[in-house]
Residue, then its C-alpha position, 0 to 999 in steps of 0.5 A: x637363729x642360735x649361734x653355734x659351736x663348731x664341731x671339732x674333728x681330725x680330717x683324715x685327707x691321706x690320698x683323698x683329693x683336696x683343692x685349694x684356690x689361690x696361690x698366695x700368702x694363705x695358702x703358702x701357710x697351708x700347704x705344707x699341713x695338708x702336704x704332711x697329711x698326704x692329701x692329693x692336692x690341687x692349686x688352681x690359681x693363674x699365679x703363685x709366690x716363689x715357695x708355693x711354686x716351689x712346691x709345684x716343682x718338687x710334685x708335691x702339689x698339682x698346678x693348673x695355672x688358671x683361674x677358678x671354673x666351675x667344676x673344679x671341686x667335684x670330687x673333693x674332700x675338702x677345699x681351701x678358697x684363698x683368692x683375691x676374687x671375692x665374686x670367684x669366692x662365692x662361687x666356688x663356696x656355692x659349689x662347695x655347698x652342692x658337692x657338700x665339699x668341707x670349705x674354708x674360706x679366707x676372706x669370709x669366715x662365716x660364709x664358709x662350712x669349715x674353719x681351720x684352727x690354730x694348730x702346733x705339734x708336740x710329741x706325736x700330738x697335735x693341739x688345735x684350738x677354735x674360738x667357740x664364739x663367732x662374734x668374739x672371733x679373735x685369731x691372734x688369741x686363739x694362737x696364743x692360746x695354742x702356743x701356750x699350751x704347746x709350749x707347756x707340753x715341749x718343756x714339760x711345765x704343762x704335764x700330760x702323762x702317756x698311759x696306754x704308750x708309755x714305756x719303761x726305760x731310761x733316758x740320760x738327760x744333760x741338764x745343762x750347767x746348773x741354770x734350770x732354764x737352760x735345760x733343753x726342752x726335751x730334757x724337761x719334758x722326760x723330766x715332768x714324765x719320770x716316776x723315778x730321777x736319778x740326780x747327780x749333784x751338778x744337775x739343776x737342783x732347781x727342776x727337782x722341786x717342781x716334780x710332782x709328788x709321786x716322783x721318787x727323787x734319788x741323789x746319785x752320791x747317796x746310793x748305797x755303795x757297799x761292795x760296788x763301785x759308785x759307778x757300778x751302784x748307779x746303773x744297778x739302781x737304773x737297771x732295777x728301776x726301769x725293770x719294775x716298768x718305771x720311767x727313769x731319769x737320769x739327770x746329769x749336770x752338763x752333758x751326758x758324754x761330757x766328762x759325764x760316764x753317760x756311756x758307761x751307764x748306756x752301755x750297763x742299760x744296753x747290756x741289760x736289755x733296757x731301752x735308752x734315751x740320750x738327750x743331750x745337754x748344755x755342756x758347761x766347758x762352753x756355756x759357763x765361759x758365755x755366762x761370764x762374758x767369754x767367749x772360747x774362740x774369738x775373730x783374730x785370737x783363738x781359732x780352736x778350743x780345747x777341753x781337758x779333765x784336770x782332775x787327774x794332775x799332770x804328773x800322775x800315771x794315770x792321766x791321759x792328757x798330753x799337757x806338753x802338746x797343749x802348751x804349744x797350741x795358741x787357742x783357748x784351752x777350757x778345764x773342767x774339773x781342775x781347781x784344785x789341781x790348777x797350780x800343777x797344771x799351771x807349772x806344767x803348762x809353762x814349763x813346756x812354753x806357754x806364757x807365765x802371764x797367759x790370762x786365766x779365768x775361774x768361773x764358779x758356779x756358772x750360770x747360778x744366782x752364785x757365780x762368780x768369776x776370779x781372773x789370774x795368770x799362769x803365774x798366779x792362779x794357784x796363789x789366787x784359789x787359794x786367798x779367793x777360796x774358789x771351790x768346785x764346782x768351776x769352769x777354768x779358761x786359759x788362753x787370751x779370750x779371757x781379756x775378750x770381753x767387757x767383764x774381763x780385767x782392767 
C-alpha cells in the first residue's frame, strides 16, 4: 500500500481530556504544550521525574500513579503513550484504535495514528514542521527546519507581513550601538514590517539596506525644520505617518530613553492619540566599553558606575550635572556625548579631587568595523583628542576599570 502524507491540523484540547502514559523524560517535554493548550490532562505512570511531579503538585496535571489498564483512554481526545513497556504500549495503541483516540506513540512512530511535530513560537504564531517522508523520517532535521524558520520571523530576516491585524503605530525601537547584530530581535522584527523608518544617524545603518523596497527610509537630520524645532519636526512627521495608517519605525541608536529624547516622542505620540511601542535597545554607555575590553564595574575596583551627557560643559548654566559630587565617588564614571567637551570636564573633575593620573579610555565608533580605542589620563586626555583627531561618535570611561582588561595599556 502507498505510503502517505500526514494530514496536518491544530488540535483544539481547551478542557477536553487528553491521557498520557508514562512519567519521564518524553513526557516531561510534552506536558508543558498541552498544559498551555488547557487540556484536562491525566498522567497514568507508577513513576514520574522530579518536574513532571512538580507538575502534579501544582494541580496542573492529574496523577494516578499506576501503571496502564485497560480503559484508561475512553473518553479521550488525544493520548500520549510514552512508556518503558512496549507489551503496555501496544495496548493502550489498541485501544486507542477502538476509541478512535488520536495516538502518538514514542517508541513506534509508525504504530501510532498521530505524530507530533517540531513546533516553535513567534509573535502569536505557531510554526510546526512534519516530515512528509516516512521512510526518510529524520527528527533532528525537522527541528532544524523549525528553528529556522523561527528563528527567521524573531529577528525579522524571514519577513511575513501581518494584513488582516496589522495596525498603524509607532514603535521606538533602541537599535543598539551601531553593530547590526546587536539590535535586539524584536527590534529587527518591527523593523522588517515598517512601511516607514525614521532613522537617526547613530542607528545601524547597516539594517537600512536589507528593508524591502516599498520602505520609505527618512533620515531624522534631513526633515525639514523651518519653523520647528528639530525635535518638534520629527514627531510631526511620526504623527502624520502613522495617521495615514502606516507602520512607523523609529530607529534610534542606542536606547531609546538613554540620552535618546525617546519620551519626548512617546509623549508627542500619546498626545496624539497614536499607539506606541517601546522596544528597548543596547545602550552604548555599557556595550561600547565591553567591545573594547572594559568592563564598568569590576570584583575589588569599581562597585558602581555612573553615565553622564557631557554635551553641555561643566561651567555652563545649563547643565544639570553635579560634576564636584562625581569627583568624589570612586566607581567608573561613563560619558556619552562629551569629546569635545573632555578637557573642561577633566579640569572640573580634578579640581574637585579626583587623580590627574586617573585613566581614561575613548572608544570611537564602538562596536563598527571602525572602532578604535585611544587611552590618556585626566591629565592628558584633552591634549590626546586632539593629536589622535578622536571624533564623535564616542564612548569616554573614566575610573580605574580601564586598566582592567588585556586591551587595556602597557
Amino acid at each position: 500500500m502507498a505510503e502517505h502524507p500526514a494530514y496536518p491540523v491544530g488540535l483544539r484540547l481547551t478542557g477536553r481530556r487528553v491521557v498520557v502514559l508514562g512519567g519521564g523524560q518524553v513526557a516531561q517535554r510534552r506536558l508543558p504544550a498541552l498544559i498551555a493548550a488547557g487540556a484536562d490532562i491525566v498522567l497514568v505512570s507508577p513513576r514520574a521525574t522530579p518536574s513532571v511531579e512538580a507538575m502534579a503538585d501544582a494541580g496542573e496535571i492529574t496523577w494516578r500513579k499506576r501503571p496502564y489498564e485497560d480503559g484508561d483512554l475512553a473518553d479521550a481526545w488525544y493520548a500520549l503513550i510514552a512508556t518503558s513497556d512496549r507489551r503496555a504500549n501496544e495496548a493502550a495503541s489498541t485501544e486507542a484504535e477502538r476509541h478512535r483516540v488520536w495516538c502518538v506513540r514514542s517508541d513506534d512512530a509508525d504504530a501510532a495514528t498521530a505524530w507530533t511535530p517540531a513546533t516553535g513560537h513567534s509573535e502569536g504564531v505557531t510554526v510546526a514542521v512534519l516530515t512528509t517522508d516516512a521512510r526518510g523520517r529524520d527528527p533532528r532535521h525537522t527541528a532544524a527546519i523549525r528553528d529556522a524558520v523561527v528563528e527567521g520571523l524573531r529577528d525579522g530576516t524571514l519577513v511575513a507581513p501581518h494584513h488582516r491585524t496589522r495596525t498603524a503605530g509607532v514603535a521606538l525601537v533602541g537599535g543598539g550601538p551601531g553593530d547590526p547584530d546587536l539590535i535586539t530581535v524584536r527590534g529587527r522584527r518591527l523593523l522588517a514590517e515598517a512601511d516607514v523608518v525614521i532613522a537617526d544617524r547613530l542607528g545601524p545603518r547597516d539594517l537600512l539596506a536589507e528593508l524591502p523596497p516599498h520602505v520609505e527610509v527618512i533620515d531624522a537630520a534631513k526633515i525639514p525644520y523651518g519653523r520647528f524645532m528639530a525635535q518638534e519636526a520629527i514627531n510631526n512627521a511620526l504623527i502624520e505617518h502613522a495617521k495615514q495608517g502606516k507602520s512607523v519605525v523609529r530607529l534610534k541608536g542606542g536606547d531609546p530613553f538613554v540620552f535618546g529624547r525617546g519620551m519626548e516622542e512617546a509623549q508627542a505620540l500619546a498626545e496624539a492619540g497614536i499607539p506606541c511601542t517601546v522596544v528597548p535597545g543596547i545602550s552604548s554607555s555599557i556595550s561600547v566599553p565591553g567591545a573594547a575590553g572594559i568592563p564598568v564595574t569590576h570584583r575589588g575596583i569599581a562597585h558602581e558606575f555612573t553615565v553622564v551627557s557631557g554635551h553641555v560643559a561643566p561651567d555652563d548654566e545649563r547643565s544639570l550635572v553635579d560634576w564636584p559630587s562625581l569627583a568624589k565617588l570612586t566607581g567608573t564614571l561613563v560619558i556619552l556625548m562629551g569629546v569635545d567637551k573632555i578637557g573642561r570636564i577633566a579640569e572640573t573633575l580634578v579640581a574637585h579631587g579626583k587623580s590627574p593620573d586617573t585613566p581614561v579610555a575613548l572608544v570611537q565608533e564602538g562596536t563598527t568595523a571602525a572602532q578604535r580605542r585611544v587611552d590618556a589620563t585626566l591629565a592628558t586626555v584633552a591634549e590626546t583628542v586632539r593629536a589622535q583627531e578622536v571624533k564623535p561618535p564616542a564612548v569616554i570611561v573614566v575610573g580605574d576599570v580601564v586598566r582592567v582588561g588585556p586591551q587595556g595599556p602597557v
